[in-house]
DRENTORKOL-3810 file (N, C-alpha, C; in nm, 4 decimals):
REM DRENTORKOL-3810
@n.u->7.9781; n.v->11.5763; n.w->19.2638; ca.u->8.0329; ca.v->11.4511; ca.w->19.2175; c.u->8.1057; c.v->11.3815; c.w->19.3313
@n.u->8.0422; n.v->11.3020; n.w->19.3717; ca.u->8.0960; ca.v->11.2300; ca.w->19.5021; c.u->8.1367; c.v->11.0709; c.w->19.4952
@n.u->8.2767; n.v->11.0466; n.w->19.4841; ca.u->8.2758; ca.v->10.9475; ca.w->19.4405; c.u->8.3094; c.v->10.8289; c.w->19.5284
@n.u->8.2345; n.v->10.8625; n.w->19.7055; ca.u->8.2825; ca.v->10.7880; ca.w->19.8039; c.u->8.1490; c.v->10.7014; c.w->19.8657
@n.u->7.9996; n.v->10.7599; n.w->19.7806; ca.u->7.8951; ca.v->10.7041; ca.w->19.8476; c.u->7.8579; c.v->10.6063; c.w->19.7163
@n.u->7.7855; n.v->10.5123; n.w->19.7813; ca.u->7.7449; ca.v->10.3594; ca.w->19.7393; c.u->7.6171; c.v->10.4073; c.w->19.6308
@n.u->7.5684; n.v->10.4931; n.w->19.6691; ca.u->7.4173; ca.v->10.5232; ca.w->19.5521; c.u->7.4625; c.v->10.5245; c.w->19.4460
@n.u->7.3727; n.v->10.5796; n.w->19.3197; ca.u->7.4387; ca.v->10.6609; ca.w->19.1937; c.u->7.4996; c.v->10.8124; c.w->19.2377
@n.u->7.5738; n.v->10.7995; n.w->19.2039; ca.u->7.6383; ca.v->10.9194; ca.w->19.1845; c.u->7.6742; c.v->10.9918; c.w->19.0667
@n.u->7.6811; n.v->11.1288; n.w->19.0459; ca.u->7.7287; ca.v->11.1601; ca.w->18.8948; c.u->7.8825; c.v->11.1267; c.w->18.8810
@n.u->7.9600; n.v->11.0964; n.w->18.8040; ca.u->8.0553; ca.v->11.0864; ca.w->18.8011; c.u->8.1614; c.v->11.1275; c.w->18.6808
@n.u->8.2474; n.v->11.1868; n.w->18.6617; ca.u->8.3513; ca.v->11.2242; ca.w->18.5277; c.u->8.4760; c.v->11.0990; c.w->18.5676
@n.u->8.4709; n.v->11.0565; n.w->18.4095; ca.u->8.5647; ca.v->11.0020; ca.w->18.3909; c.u->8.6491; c.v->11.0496; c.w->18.2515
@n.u->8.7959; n.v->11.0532; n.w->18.2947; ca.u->8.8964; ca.v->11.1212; ca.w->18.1594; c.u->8.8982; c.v->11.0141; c.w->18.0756
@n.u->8.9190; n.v->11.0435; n.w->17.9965; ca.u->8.9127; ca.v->10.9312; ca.w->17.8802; c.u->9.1142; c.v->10.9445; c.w->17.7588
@n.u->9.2085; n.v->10.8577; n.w->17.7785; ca.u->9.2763; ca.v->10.9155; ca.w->17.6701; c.u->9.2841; c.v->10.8166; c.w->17.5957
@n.u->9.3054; n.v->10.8575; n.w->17.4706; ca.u->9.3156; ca.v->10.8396; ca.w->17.3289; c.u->9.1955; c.v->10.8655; c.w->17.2416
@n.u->9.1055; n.v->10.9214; n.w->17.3043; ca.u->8.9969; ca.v->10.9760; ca.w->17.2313; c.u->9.0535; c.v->11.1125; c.w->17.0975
@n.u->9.0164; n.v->11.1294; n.w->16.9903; ca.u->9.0247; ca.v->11.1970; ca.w->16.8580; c.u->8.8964; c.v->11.2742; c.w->16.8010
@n.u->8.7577; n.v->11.2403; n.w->16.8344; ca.u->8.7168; ca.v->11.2446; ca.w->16.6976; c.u->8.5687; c.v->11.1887; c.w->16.7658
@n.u->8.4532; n.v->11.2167; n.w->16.6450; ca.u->8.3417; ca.v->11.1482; ca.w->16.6814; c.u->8.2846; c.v->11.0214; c.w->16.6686
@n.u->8.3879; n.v->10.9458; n.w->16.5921; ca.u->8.3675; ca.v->10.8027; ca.w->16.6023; c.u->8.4062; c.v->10.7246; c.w->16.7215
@n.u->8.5324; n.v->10.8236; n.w->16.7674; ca.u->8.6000; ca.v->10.8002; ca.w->16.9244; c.u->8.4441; c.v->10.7532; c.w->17.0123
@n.u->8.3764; n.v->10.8826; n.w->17.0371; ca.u->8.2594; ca.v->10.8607; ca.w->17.0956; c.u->8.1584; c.v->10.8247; c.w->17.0941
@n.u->8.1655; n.v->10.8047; n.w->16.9606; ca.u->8.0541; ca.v->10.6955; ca.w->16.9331; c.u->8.0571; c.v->10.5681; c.w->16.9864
@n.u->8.2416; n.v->10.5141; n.w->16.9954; ca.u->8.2458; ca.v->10.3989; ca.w->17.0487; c.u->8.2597; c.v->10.3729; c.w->17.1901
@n.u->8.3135; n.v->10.5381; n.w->17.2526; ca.u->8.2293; ca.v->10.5174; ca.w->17.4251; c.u->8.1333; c.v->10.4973; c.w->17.4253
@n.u->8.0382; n.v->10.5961; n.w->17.4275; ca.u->7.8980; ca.v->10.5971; ca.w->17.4847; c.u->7.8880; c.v->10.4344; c.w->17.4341
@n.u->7.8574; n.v->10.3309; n.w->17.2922; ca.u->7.8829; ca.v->10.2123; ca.w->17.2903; c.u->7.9468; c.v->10.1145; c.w->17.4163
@n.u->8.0598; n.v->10.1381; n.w->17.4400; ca.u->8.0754; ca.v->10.0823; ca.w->17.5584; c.u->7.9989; c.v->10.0972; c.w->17.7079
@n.u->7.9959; n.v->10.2410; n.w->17.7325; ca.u->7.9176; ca.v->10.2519; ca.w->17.8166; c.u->7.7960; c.v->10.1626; c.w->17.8450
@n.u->7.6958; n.v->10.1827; n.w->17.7095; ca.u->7.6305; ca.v->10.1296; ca.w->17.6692; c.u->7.5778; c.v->10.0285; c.w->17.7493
@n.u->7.6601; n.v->9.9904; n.w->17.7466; ca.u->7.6887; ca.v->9.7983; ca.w->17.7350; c.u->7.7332; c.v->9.7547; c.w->17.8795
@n.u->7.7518; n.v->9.8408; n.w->17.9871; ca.u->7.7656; ca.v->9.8419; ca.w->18.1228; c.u->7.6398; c.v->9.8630; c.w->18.2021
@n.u->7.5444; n.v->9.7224; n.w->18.2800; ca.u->7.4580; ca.v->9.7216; ca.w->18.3969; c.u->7.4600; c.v->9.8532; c.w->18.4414
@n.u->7.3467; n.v->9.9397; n.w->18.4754; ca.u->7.3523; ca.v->10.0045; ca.w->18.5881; c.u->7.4304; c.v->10.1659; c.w->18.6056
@n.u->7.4695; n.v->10.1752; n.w->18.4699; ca.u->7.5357; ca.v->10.2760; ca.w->18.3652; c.u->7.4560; c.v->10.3764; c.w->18.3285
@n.u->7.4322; n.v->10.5004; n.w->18.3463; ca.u->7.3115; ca.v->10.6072; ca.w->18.3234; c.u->7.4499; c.v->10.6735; c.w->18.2007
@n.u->7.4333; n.v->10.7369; n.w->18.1066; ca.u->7.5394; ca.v->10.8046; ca.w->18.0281; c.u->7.4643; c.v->10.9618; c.w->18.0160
@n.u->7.5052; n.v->11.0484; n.w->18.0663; ca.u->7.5002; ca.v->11.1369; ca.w->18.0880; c.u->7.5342; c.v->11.2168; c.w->18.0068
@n.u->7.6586; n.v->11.2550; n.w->17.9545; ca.u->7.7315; ca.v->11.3143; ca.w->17.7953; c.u->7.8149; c.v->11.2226; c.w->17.7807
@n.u->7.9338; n.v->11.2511; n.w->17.6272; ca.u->8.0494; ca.v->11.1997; ca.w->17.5861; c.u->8.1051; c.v->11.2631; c.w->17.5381
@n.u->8.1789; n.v->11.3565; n.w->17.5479; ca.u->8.2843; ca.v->11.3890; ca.w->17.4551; c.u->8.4127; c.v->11.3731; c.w->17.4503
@n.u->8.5061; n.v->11.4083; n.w->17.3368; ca.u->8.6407; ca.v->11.3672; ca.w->17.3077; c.u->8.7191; c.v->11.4109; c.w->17.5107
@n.u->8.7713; n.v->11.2781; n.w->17.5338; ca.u->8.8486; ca.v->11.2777; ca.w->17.6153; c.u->8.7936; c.v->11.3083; c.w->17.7538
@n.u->8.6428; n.v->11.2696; n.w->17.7808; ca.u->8.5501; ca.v->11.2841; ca.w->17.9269; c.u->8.4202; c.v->11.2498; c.w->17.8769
@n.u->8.3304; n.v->11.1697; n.w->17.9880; ca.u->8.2187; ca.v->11.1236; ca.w->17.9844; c.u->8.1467; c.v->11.1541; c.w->18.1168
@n.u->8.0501; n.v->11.1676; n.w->18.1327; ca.u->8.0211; ca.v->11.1952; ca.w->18.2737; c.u->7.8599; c.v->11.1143; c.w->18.2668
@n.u->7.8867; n.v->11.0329; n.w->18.4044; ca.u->7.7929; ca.v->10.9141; ca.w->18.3890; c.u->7.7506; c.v->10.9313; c.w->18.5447
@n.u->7.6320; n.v->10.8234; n.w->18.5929; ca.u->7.5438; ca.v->10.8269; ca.w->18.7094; c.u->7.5655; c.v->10.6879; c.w->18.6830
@n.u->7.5927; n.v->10.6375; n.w->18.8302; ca.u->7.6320; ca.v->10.5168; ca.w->18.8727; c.u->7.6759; c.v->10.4935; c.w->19.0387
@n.u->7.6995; n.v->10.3796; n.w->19.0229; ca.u->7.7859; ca.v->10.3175; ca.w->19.1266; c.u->7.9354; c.v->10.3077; c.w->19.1417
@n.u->7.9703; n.v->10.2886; n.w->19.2258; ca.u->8.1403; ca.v->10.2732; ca.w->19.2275; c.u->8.1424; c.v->10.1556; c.w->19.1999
@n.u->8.1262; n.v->10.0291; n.w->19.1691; ca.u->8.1309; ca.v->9.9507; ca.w->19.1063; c.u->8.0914; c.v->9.9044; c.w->18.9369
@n.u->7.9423; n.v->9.9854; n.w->18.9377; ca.u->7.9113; ca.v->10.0169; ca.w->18.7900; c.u->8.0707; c.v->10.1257; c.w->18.7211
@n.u->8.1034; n.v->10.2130; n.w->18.8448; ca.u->8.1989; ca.v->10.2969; ca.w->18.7317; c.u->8.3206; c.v->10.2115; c.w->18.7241
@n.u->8.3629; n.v->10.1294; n.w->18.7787; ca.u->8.4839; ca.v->10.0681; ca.w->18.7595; c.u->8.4814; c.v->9.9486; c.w->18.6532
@n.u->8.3766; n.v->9.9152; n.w->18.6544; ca.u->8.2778; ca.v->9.8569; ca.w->18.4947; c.u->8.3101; c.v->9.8931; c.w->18.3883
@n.u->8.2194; n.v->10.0598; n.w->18.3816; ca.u->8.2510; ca.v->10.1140; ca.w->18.2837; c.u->8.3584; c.v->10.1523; c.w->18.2230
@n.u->8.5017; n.v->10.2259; n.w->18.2899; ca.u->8.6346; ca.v->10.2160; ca.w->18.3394; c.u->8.6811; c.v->10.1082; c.w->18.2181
@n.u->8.6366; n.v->9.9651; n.w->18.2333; ca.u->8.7155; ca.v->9.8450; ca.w->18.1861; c.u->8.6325; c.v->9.8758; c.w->18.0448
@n.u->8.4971; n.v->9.8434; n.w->18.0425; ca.u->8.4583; ca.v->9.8301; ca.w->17.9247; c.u->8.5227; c.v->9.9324; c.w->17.8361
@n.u->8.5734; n.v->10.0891; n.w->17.8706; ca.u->8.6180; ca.v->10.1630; ca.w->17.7499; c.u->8.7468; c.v->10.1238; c.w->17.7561
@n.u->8.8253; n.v->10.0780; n.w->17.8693; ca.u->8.9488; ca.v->10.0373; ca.w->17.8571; c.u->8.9514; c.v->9.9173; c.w->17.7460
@n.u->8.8365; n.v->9.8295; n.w->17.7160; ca.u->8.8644; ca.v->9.7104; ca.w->17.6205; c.u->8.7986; c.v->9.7965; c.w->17.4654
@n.u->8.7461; n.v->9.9083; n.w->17.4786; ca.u->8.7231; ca.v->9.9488; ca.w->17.3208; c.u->8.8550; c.v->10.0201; c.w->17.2864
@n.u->8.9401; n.v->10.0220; n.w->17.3507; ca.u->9.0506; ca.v->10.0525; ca.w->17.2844; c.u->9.1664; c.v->10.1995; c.w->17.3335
@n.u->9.0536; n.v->10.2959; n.w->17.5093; ca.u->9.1202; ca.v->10.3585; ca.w->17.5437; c.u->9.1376; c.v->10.3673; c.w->17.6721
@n.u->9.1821; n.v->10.4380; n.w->17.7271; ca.u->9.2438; ca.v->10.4430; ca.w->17.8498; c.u->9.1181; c.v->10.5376; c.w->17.9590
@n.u->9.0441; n.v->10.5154; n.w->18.0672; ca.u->8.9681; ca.v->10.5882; ca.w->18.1218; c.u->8.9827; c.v->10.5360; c.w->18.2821
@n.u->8.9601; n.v->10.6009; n.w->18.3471; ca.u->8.9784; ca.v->10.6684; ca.w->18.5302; c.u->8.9123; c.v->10.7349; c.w->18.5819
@n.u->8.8291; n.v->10.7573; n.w->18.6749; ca.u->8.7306; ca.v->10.8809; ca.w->18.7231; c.u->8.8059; c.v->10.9715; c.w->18.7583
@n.u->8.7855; n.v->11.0944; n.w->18.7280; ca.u->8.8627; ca.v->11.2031; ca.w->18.7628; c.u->8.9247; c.v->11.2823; c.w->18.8976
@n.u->8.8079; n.v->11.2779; n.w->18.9476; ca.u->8.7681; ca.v->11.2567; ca.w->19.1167; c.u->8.8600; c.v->11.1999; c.w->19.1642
@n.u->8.8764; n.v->11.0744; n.w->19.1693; ca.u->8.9162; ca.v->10.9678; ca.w->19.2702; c.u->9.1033; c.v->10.9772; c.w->19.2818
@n.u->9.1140; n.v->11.0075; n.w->19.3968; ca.u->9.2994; ca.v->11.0085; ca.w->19.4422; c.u->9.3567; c.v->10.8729; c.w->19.4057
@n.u->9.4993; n.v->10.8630; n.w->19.3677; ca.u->9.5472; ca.v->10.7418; ca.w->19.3868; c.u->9.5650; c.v->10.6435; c.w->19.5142
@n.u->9.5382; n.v->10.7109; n.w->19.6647; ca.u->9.4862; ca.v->10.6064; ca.w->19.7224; c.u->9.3798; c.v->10.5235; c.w->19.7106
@n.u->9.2541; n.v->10.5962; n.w->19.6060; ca.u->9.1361; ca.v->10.5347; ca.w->19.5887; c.u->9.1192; c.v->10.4239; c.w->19.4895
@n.u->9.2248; n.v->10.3979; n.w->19.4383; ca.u->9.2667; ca.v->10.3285; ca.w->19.3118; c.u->9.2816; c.v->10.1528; c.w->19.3952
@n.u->9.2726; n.v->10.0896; n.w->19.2556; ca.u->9.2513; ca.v->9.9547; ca.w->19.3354; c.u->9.3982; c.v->9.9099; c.w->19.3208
@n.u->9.4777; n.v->9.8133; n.w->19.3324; ca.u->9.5925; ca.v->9.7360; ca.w->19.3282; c.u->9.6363; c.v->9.7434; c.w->19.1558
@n.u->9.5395; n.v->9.6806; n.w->19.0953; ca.u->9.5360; ca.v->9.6828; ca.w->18.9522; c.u->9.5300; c.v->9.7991; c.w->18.9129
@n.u->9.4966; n.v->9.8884; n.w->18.9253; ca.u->9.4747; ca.v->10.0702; ca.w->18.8698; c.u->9.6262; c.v->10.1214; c.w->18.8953
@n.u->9.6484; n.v->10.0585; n.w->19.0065; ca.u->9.8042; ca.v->10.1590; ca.w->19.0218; c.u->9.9024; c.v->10.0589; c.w->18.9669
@n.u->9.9098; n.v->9.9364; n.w->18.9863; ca.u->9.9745; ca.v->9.8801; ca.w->18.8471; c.u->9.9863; c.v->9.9323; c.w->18.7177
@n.u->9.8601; n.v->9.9402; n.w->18.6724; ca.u->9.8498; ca.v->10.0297; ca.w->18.5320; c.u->9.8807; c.v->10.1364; c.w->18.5155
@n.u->9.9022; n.v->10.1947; n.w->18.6204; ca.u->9.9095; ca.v->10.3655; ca.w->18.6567; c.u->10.0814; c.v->10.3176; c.w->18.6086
@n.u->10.1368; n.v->10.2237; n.w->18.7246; ca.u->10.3102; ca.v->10.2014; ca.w->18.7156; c.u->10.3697; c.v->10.2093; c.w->18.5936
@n.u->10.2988; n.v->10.0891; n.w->18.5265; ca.u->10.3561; ca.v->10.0417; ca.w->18.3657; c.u->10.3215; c.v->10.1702; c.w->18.2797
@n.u->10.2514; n.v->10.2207; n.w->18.2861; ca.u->10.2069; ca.v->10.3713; ca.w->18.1762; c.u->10.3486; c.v->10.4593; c.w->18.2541
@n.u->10.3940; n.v->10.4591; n.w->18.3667; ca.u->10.4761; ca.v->10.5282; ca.w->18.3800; c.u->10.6266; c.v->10.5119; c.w->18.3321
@n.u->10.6344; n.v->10.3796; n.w->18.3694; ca.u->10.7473; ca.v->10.2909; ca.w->18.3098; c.u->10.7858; c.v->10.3533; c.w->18.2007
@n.u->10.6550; n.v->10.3593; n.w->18.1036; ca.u->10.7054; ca.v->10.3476; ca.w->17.9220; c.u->10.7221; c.v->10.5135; c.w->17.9074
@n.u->10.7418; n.v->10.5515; n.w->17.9832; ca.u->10.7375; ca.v->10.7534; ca.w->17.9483; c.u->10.8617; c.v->10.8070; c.w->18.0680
@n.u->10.8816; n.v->10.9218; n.w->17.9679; ca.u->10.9645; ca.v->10.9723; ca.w->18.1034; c.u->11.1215; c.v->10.9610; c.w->18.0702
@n.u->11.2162; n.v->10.9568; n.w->18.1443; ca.u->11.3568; ca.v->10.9181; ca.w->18.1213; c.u->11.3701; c.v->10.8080; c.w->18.0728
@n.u->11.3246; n.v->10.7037; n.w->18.1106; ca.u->11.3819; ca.v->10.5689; ca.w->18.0586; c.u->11.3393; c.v->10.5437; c.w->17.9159
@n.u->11.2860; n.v->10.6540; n.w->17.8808; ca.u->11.2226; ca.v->10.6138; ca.w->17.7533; c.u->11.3294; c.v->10.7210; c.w->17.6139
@n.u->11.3407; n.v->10.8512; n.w->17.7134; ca.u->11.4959; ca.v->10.9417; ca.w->17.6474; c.u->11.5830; c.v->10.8220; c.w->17.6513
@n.u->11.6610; n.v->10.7415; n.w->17.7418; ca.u->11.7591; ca.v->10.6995; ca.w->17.7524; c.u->11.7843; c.v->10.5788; c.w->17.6820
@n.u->11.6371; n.v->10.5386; n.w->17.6510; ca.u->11.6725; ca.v->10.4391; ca.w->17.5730; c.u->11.7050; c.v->10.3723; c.w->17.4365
@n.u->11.7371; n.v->10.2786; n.w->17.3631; ca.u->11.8046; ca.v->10.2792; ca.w->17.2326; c.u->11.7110; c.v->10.3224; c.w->17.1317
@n.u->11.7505; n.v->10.3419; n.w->16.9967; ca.u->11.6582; ca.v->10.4357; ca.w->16.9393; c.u->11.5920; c.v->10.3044; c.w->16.8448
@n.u->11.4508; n.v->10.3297; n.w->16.8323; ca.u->11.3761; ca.v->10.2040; ca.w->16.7336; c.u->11.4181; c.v->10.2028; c.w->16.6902
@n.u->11.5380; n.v->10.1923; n.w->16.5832; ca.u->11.5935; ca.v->10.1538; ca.w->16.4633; c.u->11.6778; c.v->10.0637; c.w->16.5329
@n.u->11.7337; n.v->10.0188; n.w->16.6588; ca.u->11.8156; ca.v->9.9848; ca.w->16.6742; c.u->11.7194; c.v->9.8241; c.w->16.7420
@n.u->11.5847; n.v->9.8129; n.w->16.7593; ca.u->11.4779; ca.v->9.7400; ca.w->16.7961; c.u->11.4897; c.v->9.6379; c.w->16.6748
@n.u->11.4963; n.v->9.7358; n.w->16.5608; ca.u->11.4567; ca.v->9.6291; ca.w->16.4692; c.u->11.5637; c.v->9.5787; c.w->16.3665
@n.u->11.6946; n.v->9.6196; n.w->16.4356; ca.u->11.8153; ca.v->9.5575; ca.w->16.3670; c.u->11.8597; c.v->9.6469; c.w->16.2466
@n.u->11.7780; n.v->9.7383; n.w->16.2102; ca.u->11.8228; ca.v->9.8716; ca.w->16.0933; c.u->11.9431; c.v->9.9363; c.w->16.1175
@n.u->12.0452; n.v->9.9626; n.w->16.0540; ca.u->12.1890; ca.v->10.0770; ca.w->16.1146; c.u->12.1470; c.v->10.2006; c.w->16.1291
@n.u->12.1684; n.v->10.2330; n.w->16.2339; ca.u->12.1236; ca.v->10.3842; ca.w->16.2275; c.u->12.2007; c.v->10.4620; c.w->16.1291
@n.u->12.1427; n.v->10.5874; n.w->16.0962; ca.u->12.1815; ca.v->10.6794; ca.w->16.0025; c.u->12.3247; c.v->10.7527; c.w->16.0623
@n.u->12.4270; n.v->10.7602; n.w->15.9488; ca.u->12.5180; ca.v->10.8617; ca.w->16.0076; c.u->12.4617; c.v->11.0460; c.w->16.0891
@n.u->12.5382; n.v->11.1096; n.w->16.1661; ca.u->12.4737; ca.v->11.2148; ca.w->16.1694; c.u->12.5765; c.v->11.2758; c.w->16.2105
@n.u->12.6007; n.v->11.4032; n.w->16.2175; ca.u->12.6634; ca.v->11.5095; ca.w->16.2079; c.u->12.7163; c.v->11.5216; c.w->16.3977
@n.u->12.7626; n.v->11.6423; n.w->16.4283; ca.u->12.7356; ca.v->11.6598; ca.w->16.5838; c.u->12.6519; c.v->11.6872; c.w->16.6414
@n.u->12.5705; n.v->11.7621; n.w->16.5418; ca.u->12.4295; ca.v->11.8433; ca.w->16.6037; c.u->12.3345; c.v->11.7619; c.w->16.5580
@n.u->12.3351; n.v->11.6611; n.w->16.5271; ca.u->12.2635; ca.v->11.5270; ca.w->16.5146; c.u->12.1660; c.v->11.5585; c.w->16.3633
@n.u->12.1995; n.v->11.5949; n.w->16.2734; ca.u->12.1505; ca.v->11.6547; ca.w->16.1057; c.u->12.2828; c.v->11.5453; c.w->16.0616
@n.u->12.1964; n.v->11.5016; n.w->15.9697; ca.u->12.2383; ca.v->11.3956; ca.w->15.8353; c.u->12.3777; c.v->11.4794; c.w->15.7946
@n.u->12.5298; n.v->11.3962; n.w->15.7595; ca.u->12.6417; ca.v->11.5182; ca.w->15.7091; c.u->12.6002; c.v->11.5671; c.w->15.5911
@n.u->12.6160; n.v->11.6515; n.w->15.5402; ca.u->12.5945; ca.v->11.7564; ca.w->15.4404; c.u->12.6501; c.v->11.6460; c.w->15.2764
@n.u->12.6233; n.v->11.6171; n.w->15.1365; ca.u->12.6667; ca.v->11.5508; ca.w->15.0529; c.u->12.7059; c.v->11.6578; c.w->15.0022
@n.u->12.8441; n.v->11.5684; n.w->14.9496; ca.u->12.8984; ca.v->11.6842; ca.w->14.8619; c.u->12.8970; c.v->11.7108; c.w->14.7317
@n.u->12.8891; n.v->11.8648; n.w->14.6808; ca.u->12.8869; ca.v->11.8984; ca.w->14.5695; c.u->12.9334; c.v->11.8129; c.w->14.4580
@n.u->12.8901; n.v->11.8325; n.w->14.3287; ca.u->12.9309; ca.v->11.7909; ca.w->14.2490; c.u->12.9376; c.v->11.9075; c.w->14.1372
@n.u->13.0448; n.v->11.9827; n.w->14.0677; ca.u->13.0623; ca.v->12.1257; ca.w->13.9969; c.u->13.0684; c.v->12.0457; c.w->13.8418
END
């Protein structure tokens, strides 16, 4: 799998948010639907296709617009285009510490948060004898 020469090449690409076999039904669909696109297999969360480095960065978008996230597996982040490591950034952005540290959805959508204890459990209601 060589993902530095201009011919077809075989190529793996990860796929996330894939579940299920409708998941792949709607790759290979996308694939599909990409010039110059050989589809090789599909399964949940990898596809492995024969192409171009341009056909794969094609394909890349087209499953990125059915709804998931895909990258050739191969390829280093120097090999990544301007836009790839952008996307790479913002996916990082939303995960990670800043995402512990930040206010809790209830507080997004104007709801009071719930009382809670120290060990963060609802306080205990009290009996009624």
């Amino acid at each position: 799998m060589n993902s530095t020469t201009s011919a077809n090449a075989t190529r793996t690409l990860k796929i996330d948010g894939m579940s299920g076999d409708a998941c792949v039904t709607k790759v290979t669909a996308a694939l599909k639907s990409v010039p110059g696109v050989k589809t090789e297999s599909v399964k949940v969360g990898e596809a492995t296709i024969a192409c171009e480095q341009t056909a794969c960065d094609a394909a890349c978008k087209s499953i990125d617009a059915a709804g998931f996230q895909a990258h050739e597996a191969n390829r280093g982040k120097g090999d990544q285009t301007r836009e790839e490591n952008r996307a790479s950034d913002d996916r990082k952005s939303m995960s990670g510490d800043h995402a512990a540290s930040s206010a809790s959805p209830r507080s997004a959508t104007n709801e009071p948060a719930a009382a809670t204890g120290r060990d963060g459990a609802p306080p205990a209601t009290p009996r009624k004898y």
